[in-house]
C-alpha positions in Angstrom: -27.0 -31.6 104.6 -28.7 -28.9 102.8 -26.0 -28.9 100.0 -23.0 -30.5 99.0 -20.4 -29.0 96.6 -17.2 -30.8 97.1 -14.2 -30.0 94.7 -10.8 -32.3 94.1 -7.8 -30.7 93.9 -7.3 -30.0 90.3 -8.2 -25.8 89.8 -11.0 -25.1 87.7 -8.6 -23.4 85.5 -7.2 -26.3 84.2 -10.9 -27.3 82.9 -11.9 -24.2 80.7 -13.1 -24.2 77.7 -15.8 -26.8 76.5 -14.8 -30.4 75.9 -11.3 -29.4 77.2 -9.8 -32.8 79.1 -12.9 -35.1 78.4 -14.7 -34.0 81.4 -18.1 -36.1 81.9 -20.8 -34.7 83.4 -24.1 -36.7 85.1 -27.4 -34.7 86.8 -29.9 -36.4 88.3 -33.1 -34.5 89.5 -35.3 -36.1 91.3 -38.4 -35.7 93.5 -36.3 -34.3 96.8 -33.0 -33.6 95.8 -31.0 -32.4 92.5 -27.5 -33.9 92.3 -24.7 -33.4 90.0 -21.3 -35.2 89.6 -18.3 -34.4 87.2 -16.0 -37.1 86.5 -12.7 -37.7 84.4 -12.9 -41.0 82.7 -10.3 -43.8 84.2 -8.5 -46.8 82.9 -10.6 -50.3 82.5 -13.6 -48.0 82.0 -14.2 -46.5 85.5 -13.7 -42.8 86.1 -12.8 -40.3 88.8 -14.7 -37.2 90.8 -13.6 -34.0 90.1 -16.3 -32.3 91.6 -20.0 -33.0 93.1 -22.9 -31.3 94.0 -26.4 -31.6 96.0 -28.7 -29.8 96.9 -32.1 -30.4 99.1 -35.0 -28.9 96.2 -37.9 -30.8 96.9 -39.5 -30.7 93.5 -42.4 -33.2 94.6 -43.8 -31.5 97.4 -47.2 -30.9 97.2 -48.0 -33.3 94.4 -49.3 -35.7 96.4 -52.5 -34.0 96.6 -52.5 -31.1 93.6 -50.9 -33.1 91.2 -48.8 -30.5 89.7 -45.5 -29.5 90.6 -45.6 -26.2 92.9 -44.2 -22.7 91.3 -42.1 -22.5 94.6 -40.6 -26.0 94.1 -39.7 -25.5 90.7 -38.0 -22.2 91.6 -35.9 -23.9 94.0 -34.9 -26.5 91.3 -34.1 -24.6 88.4 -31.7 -22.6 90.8 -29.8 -25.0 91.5 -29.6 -26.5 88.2 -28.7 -23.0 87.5 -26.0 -24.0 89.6 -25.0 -27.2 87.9 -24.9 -25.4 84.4 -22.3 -22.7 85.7 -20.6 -25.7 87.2 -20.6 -27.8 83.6 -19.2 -24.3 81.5 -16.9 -23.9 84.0 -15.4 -26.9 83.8 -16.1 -27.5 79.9 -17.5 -30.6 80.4 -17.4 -32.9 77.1 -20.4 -35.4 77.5 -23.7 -33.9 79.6 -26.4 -36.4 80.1 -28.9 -35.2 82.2 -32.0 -37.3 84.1 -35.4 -36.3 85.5 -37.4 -38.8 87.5 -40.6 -39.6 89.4 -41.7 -35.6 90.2 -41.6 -35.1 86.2 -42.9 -38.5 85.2 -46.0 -37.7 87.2 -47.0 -34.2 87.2 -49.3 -32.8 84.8 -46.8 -29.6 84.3 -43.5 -31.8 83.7 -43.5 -30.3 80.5 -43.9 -26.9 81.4 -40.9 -27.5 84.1 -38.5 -29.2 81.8 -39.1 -26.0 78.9 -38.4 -23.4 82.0 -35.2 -25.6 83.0 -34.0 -25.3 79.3 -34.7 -21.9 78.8 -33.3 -20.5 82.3 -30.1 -23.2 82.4 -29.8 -24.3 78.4 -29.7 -28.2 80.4 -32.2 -30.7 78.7 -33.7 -32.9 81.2 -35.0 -36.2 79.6 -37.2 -37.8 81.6 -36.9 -41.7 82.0 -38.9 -44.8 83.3 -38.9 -45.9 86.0 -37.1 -49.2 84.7 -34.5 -47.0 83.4 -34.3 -45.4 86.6 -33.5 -48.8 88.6 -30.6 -50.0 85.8 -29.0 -46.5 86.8 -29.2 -46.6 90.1 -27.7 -50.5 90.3 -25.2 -49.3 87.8 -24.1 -47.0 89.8 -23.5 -49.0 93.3 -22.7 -52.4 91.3 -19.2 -52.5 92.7 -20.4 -52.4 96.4 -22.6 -56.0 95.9 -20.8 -59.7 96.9 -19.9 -61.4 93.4 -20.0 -64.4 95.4 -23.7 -64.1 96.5 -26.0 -65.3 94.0 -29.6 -63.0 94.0 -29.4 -59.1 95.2 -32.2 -57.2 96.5 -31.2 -53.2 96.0 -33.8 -50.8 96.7 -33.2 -46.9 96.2 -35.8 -44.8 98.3 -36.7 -41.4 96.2 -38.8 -38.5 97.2 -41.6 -39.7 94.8 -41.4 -43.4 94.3 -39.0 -46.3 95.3 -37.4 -49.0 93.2 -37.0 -52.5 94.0 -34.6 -54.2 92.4 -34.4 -58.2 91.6 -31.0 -59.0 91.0 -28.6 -61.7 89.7 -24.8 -61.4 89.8 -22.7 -62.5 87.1 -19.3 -61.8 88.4 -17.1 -58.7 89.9 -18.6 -55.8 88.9 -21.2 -57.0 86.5 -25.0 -57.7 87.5 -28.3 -59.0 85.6 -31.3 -57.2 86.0 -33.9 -59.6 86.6 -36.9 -57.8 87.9 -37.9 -54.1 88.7 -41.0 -52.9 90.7 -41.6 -49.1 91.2 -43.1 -48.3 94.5 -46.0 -45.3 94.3 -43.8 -44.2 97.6 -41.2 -42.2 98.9 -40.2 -39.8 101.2 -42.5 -36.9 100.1 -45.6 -38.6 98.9 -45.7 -41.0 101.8 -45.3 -38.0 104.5 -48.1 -36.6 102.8 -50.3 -39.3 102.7 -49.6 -40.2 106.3 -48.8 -36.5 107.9 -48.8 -38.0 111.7 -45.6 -39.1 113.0 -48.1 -41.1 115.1 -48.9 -43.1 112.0 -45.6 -44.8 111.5 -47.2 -48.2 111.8 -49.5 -48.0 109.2 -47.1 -46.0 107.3 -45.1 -49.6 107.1 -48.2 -51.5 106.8 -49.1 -49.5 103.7 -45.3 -49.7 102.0 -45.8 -53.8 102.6 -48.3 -53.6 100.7 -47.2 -53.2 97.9 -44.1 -55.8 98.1 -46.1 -59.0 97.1 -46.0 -58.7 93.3 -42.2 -58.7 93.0 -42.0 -61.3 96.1 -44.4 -63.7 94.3 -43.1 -63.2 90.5 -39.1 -64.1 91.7 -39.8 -66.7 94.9 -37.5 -64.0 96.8 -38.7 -65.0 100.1 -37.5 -68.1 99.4 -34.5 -67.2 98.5 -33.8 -65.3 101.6 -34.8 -68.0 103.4 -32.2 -70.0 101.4 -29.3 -67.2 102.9 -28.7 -66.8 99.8 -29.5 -63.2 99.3 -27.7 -59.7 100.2 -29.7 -56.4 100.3 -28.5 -53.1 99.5 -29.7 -49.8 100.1 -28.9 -46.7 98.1 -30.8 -43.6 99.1 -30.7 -40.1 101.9 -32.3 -42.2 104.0 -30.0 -45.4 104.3 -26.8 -43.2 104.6 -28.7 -41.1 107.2 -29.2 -44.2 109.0 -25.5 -45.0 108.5 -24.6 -41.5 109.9 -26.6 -42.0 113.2 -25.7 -45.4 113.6 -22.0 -44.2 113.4 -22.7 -41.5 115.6 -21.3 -38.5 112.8 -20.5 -35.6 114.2 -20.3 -34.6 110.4 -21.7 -36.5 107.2 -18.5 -38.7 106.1 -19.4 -40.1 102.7 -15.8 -42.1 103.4 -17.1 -43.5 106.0 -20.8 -43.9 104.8 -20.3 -45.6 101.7 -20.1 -49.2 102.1 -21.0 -49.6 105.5 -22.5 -52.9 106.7 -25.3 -52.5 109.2 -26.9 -55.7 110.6 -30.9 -55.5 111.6 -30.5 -55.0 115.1 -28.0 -52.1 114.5 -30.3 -50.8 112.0 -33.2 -50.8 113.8 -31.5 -49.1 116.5 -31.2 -46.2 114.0 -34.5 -46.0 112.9 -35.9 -45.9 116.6 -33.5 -42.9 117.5 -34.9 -41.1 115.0 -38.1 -42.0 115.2 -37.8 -41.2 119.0 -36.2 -37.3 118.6 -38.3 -34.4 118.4 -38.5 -32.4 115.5 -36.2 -29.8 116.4 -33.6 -32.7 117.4 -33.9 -34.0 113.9 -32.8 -30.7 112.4 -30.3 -30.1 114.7 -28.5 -33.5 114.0 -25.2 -33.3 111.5 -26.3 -36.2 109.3 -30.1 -34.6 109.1 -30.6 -31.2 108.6 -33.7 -29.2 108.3 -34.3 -30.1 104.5 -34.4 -33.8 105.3 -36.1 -33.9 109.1 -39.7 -33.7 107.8 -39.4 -36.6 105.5 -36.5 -39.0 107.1 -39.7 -40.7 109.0 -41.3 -41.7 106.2 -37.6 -43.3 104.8 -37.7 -45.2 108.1 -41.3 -46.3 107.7 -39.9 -47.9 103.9 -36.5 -49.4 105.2 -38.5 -50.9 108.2 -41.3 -52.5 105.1 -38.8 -53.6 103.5 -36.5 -55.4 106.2 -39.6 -56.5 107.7 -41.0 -58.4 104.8 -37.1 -59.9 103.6 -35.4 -60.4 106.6 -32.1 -61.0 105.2 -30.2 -59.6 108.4 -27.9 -57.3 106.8 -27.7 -53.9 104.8 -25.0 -52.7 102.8 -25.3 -48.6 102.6 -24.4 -47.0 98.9 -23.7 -43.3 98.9 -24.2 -43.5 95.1 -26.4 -44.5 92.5 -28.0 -42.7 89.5 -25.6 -40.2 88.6 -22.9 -42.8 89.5 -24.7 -44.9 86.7 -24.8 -42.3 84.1 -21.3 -41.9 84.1 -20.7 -45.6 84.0 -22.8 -45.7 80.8 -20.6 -42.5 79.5 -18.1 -44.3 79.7 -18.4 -47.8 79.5 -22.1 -49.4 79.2 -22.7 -52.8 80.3 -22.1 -52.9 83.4 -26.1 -54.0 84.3 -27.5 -55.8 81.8 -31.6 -56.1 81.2 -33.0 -59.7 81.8 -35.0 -59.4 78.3 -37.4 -62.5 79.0 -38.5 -61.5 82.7 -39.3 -58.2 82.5 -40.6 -56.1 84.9 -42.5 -57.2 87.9 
């Protein structure tokens, strides 16, 4: 789970030269991991994988408590966006956009960080809000919501922060944006503020916390009660859930992406893992070493969350961000910004 650099069959040959073929590119680097996708645009405005990567970099560890992001975790990071550059020439990608999120936004050396990436890689990281952020990540798993279900909650767990997002269909495919709050948690910062495994109940005290402003502003509680909303989940954490839940031998992102997991399934997941030993949380397929410090702090969020909007169900998304920047490369629209609510 360290890394993932998957390839279609096409030869890299048939890409050189940059701009050759039309080739999108989309790189997202957030607070744990730094992901890349390169994509072929389709017909009706959708577009294909030719190759992705990922790699565990944990850029915001330790800035929790220093406040700046670590020499170590920035080394990490500009390797493998090192990685991604080579990856982009190679190919001769046409359209590069390329995202930085919560790690950047907050520490006091972002700038220092995105000068180093820019100088070592030649990529330019622009740093966006975390509103901007939450229309990505939607963007990119739109196509896995009901049309026919009215209101959405999506949530998408990062290493730094977590966005919660309020959402209104309007058809297949297409999806109003009706309300965003960022969450001051995710994996990283909340396994530093609560280092004890021990403390995994007021680790999902402290996530609930912070849910009443969005609940109040849209009624969502309501709404739930109504049956009238679906949830959907797009971060390492949910498809890590997935994995166990389908008892992986080996990560399947065919088989993760889009799976339906009811409460009780899901909270049979969360108390396996919550249950293993460290060493058992490395050793497991659909963990790894990179992810088995934090994936009990994703837990502690999912649990918040489910626990305060018990809708019943969870839809996993192996996608988001990067999936959304290449929806907007290619055809922006597909979320669309409730301009009179706002963000919560």
């Amino acid at each position: 789970m360290a890394e993932e650099l998957t390839e279609a069959a096409a030869p890299a040959s048939t890409a050189r030269g940059r701009g050759r073929g039309g080739l999108l590119a989309a790189v997202d680097v957030g607070s744990t991991n730094c992901r890349m996708t390169l994509a072929r645009p389709g017909r009706g405005g959708g577009f294909r994988p030719v190759q992705r990567f990922s790699r565990i970099t944990r850029l915001g560890q330790g800035l929790e408590t220093g406040g700046s992001l670590s020499e170590t975790a920035m080394g990490r990071s500009v390797a493998a966006l090192r990685r991604c550059a080579q990856l982009i020439d190679r190919r001769g990608a046409a359209r590069v956009r390329a995202v930085a999120t919560e790690a950047c936004r907050r520490a006091i050396n972002g700038t220092d960080f995105l000068e180093r990436v820019y100088h070592e890689t030649g990529l330019s990281l622009e740093v966006i809000p975390a509103e901007e952020e939450a229309r990505l990540a939607l963007a990119g798993c739109v196509g896995l919501l009901d049309p026919d279900c009215p209101r959405a909650l999506v949530f998408d767990i990062g290493g730094g922060s977590s966005e919660i997002m309020w959402v209104g269909m309007e058809g297949r495919g297409r999806a109003r944006l009706l309300g965003v709050q960022s969450l001051p948690v995710g994996v990283i910062s909340l396994t530093e503020h609560f280092p004890c495994v021990g403390d995994y109940p007021q680790m999902v005290d402290y996530v609930s916390s912070f849910l009443g402003d969005i609940d109040a502003a849209f009624n969502v509680s309501c709404a739930v009660e109504k049956g009238c909303v679906q949830m959907l989940g797009t971060s390492g954490t949910v498809t890590t859930l997935a994995g166990v839940h389908l008892g992986l031998q080996r990560y399947d992102r065919q088989r993760v992406d889009g799976q339906v997991l009811d409460f009780g399934a899901l909270d049979q997941a969360v108390r396996m893992l919550r249950t293993m030993g460290p060493n058992a949380r490395r050793a497991h397929p659909c963990i790894g070493r990179h992810r088995a410090d934090f994936v009990v702090a994703g837990c502690a969020i999912v649990d918040a969350l489910c626990g305060v909007w018990p809708v019943g169900r969870l839809r996993v998304a192996d996608r988001g961000v990067r999936d959304g920047l290449l929806r907007d490369l290619v055809r922006p629209g597909a979320v669309v910004r409730d301009g009179g609510e706002g963000a919560a």
